[in-house]
CHARMM internal coordinates of N, CA and C (Angstrom, degrees):
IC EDIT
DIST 1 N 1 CA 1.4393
DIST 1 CA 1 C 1.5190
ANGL 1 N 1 CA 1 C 111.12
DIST 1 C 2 N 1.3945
ANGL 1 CA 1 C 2 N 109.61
DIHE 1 N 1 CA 1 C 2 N -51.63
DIST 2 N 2 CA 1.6121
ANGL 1 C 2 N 2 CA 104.20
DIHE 1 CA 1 C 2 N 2 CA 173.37
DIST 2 CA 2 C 1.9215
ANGL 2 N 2 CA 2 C 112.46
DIHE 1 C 2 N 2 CA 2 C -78.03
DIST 2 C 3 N 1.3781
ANGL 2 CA 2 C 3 N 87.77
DIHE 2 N 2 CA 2 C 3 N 141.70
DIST 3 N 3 CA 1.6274
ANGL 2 C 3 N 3 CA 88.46
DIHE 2 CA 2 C 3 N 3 CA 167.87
DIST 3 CA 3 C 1.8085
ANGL 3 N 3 CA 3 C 111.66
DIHE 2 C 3 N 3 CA 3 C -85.88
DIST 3 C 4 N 1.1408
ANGL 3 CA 3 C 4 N 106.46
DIHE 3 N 3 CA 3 C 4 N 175.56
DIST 4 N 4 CA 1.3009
ANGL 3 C 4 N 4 CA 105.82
DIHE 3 CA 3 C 4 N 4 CA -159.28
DIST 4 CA 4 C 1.6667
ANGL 4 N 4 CA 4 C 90.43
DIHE 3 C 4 N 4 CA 4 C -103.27
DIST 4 C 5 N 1.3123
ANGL 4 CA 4 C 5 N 96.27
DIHE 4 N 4 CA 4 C 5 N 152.97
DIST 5 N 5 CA 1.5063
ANGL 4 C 5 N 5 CA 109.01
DIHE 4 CA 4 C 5 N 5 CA -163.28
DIST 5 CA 5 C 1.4742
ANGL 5 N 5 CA 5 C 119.10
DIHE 4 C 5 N 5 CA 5 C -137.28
DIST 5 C 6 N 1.2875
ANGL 5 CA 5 C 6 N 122.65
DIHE 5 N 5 CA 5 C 6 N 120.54
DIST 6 N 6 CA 1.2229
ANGL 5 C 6 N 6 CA 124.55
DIHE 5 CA 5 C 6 N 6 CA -153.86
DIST 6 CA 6 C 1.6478
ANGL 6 N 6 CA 6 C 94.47
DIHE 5 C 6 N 6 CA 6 C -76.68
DIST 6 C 7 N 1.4190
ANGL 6 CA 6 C 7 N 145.87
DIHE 6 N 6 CA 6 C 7 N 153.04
DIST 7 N 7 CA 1.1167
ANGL 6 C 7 N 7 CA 127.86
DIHE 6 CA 6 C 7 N 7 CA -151.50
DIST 7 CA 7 C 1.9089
ANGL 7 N 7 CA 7 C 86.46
DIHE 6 C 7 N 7 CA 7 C -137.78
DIST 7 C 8 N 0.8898
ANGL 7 CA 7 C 8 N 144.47
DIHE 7 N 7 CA 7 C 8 N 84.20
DIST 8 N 8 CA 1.2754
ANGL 7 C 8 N 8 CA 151.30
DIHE 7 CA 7 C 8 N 8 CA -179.53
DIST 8 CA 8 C 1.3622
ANGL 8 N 8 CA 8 C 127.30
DIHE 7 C 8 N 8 CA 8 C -118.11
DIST 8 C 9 N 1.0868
ANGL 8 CA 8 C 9 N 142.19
DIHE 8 N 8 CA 8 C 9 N 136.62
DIST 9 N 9 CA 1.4218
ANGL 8 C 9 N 9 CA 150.47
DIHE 8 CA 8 C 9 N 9 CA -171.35
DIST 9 CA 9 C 1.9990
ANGL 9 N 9 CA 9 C 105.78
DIHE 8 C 9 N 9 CA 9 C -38.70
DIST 9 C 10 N 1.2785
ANGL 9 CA 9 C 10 N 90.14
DIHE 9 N 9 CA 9 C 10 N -42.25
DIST 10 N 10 CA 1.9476
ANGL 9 C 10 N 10 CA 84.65
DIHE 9 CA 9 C 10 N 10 CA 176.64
DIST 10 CA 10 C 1.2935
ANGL 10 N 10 CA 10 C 105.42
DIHE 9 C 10 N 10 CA 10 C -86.24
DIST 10 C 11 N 1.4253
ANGL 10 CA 10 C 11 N 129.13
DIHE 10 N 10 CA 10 C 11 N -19.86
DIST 11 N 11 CA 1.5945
ANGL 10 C 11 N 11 CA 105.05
DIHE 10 CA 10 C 11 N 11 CA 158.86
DIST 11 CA 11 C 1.4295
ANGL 11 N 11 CA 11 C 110.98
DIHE 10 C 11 N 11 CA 11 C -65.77
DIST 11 C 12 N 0.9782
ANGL 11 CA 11 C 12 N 113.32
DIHE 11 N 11 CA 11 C 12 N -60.28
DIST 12 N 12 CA 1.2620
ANGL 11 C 12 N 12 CA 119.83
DIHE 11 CA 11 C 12 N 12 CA -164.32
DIST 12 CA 12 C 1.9660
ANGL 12 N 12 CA 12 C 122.83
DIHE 11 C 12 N 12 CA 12 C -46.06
DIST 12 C 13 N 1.1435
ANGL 12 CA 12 C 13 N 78.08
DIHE 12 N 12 CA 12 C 13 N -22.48
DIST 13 N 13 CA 1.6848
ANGL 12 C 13 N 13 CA 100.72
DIHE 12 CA 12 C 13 N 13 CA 172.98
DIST 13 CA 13 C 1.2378
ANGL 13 N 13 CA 13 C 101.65
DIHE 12 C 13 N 13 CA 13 C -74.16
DIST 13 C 14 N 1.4844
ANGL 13 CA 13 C 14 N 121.35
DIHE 13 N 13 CA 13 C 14 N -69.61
DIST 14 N 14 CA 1.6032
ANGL 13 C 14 N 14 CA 143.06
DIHE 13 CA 13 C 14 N 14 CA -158.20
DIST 14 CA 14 C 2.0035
ANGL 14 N 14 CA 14 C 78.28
DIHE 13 C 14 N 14 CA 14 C -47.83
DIST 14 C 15 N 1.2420
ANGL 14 CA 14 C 15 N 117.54
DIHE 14 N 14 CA 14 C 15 N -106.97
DIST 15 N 15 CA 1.0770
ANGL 14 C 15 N 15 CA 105.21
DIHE 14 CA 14 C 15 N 15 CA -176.00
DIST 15 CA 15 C 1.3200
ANGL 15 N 15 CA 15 C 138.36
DIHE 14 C 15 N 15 CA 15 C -26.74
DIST 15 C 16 N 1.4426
ANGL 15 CA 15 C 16 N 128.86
DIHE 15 N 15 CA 15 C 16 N -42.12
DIST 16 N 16 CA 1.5566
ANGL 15 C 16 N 16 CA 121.55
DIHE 15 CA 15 C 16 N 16 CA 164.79
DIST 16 CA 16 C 1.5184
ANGL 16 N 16 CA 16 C 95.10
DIHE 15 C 16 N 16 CA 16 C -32.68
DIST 16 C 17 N 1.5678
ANGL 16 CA 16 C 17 N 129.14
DIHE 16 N 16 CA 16 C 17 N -52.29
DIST 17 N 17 CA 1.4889
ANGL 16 C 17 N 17 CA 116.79
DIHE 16 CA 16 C 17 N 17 CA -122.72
DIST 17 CA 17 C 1.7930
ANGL 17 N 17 CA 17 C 82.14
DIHE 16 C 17 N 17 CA 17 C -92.50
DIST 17 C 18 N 1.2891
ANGL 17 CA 17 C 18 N 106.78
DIHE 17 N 17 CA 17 C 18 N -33.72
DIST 18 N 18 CA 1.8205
ANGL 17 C 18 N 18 CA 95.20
DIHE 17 CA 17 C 18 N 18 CA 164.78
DIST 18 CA 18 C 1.3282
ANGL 18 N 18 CA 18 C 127.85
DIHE 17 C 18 N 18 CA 18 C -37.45
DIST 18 C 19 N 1.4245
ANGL 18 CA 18 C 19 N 105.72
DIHE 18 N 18 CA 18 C 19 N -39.66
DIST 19 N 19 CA 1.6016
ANGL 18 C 19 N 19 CA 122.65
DIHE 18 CA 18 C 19 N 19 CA -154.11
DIST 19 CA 19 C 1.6723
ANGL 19 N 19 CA 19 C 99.05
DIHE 18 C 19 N 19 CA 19 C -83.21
DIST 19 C 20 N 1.5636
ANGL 19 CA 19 C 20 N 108.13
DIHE 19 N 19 CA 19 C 20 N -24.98
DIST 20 N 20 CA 1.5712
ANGL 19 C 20 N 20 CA 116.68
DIHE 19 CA 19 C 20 N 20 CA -168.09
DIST 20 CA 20 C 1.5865
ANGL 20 N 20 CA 20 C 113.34
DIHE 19 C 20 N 20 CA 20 C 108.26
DIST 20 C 21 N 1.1004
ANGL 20 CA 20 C 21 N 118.31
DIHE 20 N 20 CA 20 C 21 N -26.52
DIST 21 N 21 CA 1.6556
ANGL 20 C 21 N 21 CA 116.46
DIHE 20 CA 20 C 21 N 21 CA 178.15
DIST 21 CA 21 C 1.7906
ANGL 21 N 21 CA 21 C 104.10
DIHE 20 C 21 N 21 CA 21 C -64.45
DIST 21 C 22 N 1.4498
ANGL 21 CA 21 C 22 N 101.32
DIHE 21 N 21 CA 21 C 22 N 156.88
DIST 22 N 22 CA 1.4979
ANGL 21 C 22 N 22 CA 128.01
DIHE 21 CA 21 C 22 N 22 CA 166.29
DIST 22 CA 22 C 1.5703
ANGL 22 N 22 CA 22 C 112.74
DIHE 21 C 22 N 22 CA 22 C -107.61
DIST 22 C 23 N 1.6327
ANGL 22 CA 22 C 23 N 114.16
DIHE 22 N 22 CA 22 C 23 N 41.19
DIST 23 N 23 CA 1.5663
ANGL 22 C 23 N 23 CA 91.27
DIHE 22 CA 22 C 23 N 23 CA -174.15
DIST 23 CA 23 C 1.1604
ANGL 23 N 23 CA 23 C 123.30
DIHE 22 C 23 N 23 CA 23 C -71.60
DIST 23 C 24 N 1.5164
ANGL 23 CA 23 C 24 N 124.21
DIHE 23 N 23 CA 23 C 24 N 169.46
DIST 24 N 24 CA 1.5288
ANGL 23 C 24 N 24 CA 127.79
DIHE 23 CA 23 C 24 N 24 CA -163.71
DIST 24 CA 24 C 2.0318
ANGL 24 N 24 CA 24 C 88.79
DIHE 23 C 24 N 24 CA 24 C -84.77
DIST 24 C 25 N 1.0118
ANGL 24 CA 24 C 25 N 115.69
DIHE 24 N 24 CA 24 C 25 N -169.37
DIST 25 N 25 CA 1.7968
ANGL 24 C 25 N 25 CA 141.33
DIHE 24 CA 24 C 25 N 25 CA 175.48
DIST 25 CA 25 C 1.3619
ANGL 25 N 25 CA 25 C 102.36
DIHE 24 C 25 N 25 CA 25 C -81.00
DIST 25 C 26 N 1.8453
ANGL 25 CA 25 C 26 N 111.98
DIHE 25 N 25 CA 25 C 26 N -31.34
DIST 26 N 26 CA 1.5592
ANGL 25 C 26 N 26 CA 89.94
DIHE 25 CA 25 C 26 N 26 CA -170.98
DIST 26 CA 26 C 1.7199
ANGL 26 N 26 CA 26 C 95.39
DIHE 25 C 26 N 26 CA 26 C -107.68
DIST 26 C 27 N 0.9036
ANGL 26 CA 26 C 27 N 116.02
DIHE 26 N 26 CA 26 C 27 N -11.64
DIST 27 N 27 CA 1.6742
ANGL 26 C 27 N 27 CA 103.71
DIHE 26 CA 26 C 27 N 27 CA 167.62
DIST 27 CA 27 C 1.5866
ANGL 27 N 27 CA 27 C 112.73
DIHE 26 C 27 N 27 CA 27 C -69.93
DIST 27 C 28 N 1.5046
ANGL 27 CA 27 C 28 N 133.57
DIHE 27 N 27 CA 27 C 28 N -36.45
DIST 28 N 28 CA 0.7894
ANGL 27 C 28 N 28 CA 146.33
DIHE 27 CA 27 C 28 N 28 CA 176.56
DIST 28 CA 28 C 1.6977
ANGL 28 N 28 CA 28 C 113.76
DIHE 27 C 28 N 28 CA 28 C -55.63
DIST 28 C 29 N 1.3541
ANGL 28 CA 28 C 29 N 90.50
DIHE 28 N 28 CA 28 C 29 N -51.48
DIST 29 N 29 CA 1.9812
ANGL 28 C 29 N 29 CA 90.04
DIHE 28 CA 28 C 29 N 29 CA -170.03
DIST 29 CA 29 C 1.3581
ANGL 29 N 29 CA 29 C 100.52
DIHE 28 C 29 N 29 CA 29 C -85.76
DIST 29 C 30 N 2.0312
ANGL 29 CA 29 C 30 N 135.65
DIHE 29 N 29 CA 29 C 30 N -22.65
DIST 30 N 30 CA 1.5263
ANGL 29 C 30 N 30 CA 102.42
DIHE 29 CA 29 C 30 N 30 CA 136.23
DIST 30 CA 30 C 1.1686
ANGL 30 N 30 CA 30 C 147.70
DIHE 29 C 30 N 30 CA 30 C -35.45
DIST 30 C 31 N 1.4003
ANGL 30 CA 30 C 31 N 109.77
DIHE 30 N 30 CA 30 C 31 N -26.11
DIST 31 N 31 CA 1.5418
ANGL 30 C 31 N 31 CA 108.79
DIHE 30 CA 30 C 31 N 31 CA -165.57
DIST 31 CA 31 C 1.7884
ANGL 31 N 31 CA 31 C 110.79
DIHE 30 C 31 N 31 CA 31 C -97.22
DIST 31 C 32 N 1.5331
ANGL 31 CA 31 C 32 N 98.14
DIHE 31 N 31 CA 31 C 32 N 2.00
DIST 32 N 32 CA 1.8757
ANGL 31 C 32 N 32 CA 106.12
DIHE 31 CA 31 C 32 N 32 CA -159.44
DIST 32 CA 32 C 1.5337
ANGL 32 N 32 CA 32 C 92.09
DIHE 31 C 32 N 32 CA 32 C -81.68
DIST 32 C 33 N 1.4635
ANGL 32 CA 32 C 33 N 131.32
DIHE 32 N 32 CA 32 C 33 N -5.82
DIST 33 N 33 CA 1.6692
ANGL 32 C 33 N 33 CA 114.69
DIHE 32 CA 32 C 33 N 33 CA -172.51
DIST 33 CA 33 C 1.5156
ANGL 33 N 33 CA 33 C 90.23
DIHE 32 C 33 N 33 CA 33 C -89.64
DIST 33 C 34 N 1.3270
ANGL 33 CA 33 C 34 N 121.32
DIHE 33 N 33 CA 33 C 34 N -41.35
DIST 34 N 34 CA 1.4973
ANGL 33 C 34 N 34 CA 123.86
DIHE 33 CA 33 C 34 N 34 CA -154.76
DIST 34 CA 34 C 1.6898
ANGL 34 N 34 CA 34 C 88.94
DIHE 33 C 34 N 34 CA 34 C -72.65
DIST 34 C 35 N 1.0089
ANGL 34 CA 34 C 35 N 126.55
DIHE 34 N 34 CA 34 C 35 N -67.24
DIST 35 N 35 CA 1.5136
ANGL 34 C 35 N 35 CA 138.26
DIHE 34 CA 34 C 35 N 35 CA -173.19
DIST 35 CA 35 C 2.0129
ANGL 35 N 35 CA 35 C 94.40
DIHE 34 C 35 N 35 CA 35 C -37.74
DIST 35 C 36 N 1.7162
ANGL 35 CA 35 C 36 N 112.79
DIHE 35 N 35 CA 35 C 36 N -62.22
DIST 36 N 36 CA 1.5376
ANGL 35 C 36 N 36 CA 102.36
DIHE 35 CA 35 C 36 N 36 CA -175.27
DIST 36 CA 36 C 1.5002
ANGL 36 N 36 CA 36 C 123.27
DIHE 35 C 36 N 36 CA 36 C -50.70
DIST 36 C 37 N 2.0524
ANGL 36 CA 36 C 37 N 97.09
DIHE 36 N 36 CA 36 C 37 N -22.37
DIST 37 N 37 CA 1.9728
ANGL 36 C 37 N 37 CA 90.52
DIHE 36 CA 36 C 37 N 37 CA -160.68
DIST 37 CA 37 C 1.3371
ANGL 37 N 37 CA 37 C 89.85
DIHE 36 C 37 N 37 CA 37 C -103.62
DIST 37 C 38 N 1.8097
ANGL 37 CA 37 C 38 N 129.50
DIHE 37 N 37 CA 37 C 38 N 0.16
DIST 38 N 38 CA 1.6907
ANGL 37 C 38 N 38 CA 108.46
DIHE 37 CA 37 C 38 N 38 CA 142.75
DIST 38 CA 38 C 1.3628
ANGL 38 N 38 CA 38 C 145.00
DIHE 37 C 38 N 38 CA 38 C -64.99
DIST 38 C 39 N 1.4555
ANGL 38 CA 38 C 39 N 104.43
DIHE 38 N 38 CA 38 C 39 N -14.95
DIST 39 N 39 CA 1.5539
ANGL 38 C 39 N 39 CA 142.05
DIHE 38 CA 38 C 39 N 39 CA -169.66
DIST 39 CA 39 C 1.6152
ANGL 39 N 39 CA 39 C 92.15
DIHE 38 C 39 N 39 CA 39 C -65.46
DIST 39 C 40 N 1.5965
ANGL 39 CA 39 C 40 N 92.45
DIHE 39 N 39 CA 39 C 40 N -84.50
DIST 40 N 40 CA 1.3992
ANGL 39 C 40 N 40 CA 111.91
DIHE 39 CA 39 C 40 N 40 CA 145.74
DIST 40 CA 40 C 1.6979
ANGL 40 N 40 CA 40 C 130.59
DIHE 39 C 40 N 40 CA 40 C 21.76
DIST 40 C 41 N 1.5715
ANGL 40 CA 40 C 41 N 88.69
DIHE 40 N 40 CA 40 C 41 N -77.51
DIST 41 N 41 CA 1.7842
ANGL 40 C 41 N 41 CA 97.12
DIHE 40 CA 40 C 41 N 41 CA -158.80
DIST 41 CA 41 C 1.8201
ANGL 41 N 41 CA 41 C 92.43
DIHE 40 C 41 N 41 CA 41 C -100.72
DIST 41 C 42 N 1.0352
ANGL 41 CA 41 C 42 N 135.15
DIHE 41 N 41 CA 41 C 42 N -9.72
DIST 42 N 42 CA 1.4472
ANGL 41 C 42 N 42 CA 144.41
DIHE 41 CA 41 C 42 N 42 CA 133.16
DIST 42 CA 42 C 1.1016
ANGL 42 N 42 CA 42 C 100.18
DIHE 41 C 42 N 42 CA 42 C -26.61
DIST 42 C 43 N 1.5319
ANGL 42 CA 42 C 43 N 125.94
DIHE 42 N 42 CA 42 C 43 N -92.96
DIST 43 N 43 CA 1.3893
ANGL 42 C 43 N 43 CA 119.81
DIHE 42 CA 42 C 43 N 43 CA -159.70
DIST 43 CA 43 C 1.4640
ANGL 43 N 43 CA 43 C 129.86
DIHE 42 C 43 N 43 CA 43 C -35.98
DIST 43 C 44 N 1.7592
ANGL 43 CA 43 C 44 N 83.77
DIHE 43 N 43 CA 43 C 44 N -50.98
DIST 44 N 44 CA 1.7136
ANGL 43 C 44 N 44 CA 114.30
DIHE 43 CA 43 C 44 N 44 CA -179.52
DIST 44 CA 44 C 1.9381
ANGL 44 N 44 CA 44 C 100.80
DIHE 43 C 44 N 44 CA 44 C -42.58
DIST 44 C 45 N 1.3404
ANGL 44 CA 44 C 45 N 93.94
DIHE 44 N 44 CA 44 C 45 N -42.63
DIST 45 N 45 CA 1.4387
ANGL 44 C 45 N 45 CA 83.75
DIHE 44 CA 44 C 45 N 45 CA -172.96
DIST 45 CA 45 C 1.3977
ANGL 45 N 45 CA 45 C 132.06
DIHE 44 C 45 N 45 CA 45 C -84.16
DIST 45 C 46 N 1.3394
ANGL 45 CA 45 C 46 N 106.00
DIHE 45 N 45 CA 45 C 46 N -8.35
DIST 46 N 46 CA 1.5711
ANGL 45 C 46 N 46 CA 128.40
DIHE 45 CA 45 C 46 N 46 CA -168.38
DIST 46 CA 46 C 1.8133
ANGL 46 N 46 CA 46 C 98.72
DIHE 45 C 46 N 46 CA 46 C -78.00
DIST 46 C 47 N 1.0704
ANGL 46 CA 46 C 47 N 105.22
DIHE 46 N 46 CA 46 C 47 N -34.63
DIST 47 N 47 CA 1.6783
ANGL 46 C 47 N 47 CA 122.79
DIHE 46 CA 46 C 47 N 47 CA 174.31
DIST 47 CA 47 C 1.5022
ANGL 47 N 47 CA 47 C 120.81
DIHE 46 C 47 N 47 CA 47 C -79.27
DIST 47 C 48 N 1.4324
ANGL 47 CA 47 C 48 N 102.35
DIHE 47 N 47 CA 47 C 48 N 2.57
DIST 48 N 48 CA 1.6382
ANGL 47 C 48 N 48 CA 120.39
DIHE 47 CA 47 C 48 N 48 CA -178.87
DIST 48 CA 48 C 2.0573
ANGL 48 N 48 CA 48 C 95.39
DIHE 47 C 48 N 48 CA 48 C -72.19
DIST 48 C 49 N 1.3097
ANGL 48 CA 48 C 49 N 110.94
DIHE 48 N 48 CA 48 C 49 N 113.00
DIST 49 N 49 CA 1.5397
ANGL 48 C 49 N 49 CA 100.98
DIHE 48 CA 48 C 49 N 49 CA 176.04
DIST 49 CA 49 C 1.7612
ANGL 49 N 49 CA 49 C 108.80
DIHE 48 C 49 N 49 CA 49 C -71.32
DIST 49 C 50 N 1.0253
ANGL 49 CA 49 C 50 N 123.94
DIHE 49 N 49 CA 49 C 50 N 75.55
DIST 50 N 50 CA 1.5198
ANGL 49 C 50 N 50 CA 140.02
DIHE 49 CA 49 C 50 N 50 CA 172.68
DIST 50 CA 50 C 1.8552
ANGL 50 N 50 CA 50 C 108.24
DIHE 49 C 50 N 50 CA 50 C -26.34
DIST 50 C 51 N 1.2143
ANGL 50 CA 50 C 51 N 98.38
DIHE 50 N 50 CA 50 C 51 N -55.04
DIST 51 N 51 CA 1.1516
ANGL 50 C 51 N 51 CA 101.86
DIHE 50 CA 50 C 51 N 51 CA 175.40
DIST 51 CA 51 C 1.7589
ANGL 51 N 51 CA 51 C 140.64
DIHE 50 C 51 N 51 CA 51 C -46.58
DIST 51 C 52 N 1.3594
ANGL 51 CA 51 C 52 N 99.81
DIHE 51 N 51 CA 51 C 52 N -25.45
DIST 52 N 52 CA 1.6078
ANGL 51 C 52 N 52 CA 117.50
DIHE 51 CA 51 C 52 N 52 CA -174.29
DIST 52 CA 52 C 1.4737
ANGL 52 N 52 CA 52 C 97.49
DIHE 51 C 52 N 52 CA 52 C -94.49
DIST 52 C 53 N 1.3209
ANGL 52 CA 52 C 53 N 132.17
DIHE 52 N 52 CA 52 C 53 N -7.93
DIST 53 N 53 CA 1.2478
ANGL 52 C 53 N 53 CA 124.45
DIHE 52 CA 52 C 53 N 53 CA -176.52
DIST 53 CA 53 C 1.4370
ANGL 53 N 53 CA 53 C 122.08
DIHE 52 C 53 N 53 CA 53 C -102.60
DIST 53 C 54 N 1.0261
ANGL 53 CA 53 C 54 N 120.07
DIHE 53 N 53 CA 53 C 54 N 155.96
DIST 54 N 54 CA 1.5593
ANGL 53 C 54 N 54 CA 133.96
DIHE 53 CA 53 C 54 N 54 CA -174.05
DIST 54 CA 54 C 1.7164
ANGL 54 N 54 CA 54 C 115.51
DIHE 53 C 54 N 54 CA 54 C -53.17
DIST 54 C 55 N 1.3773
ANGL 54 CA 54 C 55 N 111.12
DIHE 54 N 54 CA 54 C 55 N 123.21
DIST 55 N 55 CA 1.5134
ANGL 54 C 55 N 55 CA 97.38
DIHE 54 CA 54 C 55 N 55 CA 175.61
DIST 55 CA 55 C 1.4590
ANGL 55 N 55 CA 55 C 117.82
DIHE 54 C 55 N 55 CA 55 C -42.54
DIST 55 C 56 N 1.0253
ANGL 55 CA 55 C 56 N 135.69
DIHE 55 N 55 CA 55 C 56 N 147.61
DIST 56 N 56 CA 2.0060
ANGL 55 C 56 N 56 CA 137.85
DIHE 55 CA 55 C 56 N 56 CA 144.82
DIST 56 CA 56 C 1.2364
ANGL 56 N 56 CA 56 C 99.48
DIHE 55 C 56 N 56 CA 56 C -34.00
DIST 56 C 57 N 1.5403
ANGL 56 CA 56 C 57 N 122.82
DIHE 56 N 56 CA 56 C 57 N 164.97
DIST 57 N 57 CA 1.2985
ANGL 56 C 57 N 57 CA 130.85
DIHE 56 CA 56 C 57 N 57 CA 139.76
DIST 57 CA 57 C 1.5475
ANGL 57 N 57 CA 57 C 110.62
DIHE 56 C 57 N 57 CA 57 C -98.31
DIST 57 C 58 N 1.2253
ANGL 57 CA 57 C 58 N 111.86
DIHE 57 N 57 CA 57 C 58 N 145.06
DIST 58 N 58 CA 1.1772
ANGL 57 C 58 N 58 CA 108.33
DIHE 57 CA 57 C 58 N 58 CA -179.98
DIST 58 CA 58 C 1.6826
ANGL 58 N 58 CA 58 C 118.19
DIHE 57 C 58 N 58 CA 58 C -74.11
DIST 58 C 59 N 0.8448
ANGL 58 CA 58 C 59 N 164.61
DIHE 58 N 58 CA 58 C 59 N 109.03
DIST 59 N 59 CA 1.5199
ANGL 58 C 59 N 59 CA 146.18
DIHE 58 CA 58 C 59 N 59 CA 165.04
DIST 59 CA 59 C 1.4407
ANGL 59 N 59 CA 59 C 102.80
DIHE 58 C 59 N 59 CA 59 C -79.42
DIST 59 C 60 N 1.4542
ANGL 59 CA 59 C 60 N 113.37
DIHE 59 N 59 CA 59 C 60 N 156.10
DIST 60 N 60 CA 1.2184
ANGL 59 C 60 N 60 CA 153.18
DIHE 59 CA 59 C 60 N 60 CA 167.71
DIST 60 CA 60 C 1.1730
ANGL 60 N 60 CA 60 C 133.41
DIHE 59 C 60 N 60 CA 60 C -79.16
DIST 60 C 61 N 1.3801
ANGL 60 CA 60 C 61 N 157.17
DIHE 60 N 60 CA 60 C 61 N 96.63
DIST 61 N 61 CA 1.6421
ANGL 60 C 61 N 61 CA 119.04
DIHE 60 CA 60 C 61 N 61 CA 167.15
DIST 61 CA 61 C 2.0797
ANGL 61 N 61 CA 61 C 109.78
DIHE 60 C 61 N 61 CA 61 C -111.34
DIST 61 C 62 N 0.8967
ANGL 61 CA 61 C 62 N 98.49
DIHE 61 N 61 CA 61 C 62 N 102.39
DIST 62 N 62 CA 1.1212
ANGL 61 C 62 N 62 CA 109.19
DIHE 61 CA 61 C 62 N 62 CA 166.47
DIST 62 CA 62 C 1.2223
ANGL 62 N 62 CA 62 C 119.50
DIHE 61 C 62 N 62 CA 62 C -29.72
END
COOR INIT
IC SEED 1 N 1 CA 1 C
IC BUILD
């Protein structure tokens, strides 16, 4: 479902600047491992066979 996305300091910007932040280059390229191993655990899940598993129950809260 997701396309694959090159994960680089000018993306990573381009979107901050969506979000409203001004981060600097080096706050940004801290944040590019955490951002790849969410990418990551996405995939992991996209490969989850959904199908063999038990419906949810729905809950309610009144």
């Amino acid at each position: 479902m997701l396309a694959p996305v090159e994960i680089d300091v000018e993306t990573l910007r381009r979107m901050a600047a969506l979000g409203g932040f001004a981060w600097t280059d080096a706050e940004l390229e801290s944040l590019r491992p955490a951002v790849e191993r969410l990418l990551e655990m996405l995939e992991r899940l996209e490969a989850v066979p959904i199908g063999e598993l038990e419906p949810t129950t729905q809950y309610r809260v009144l």
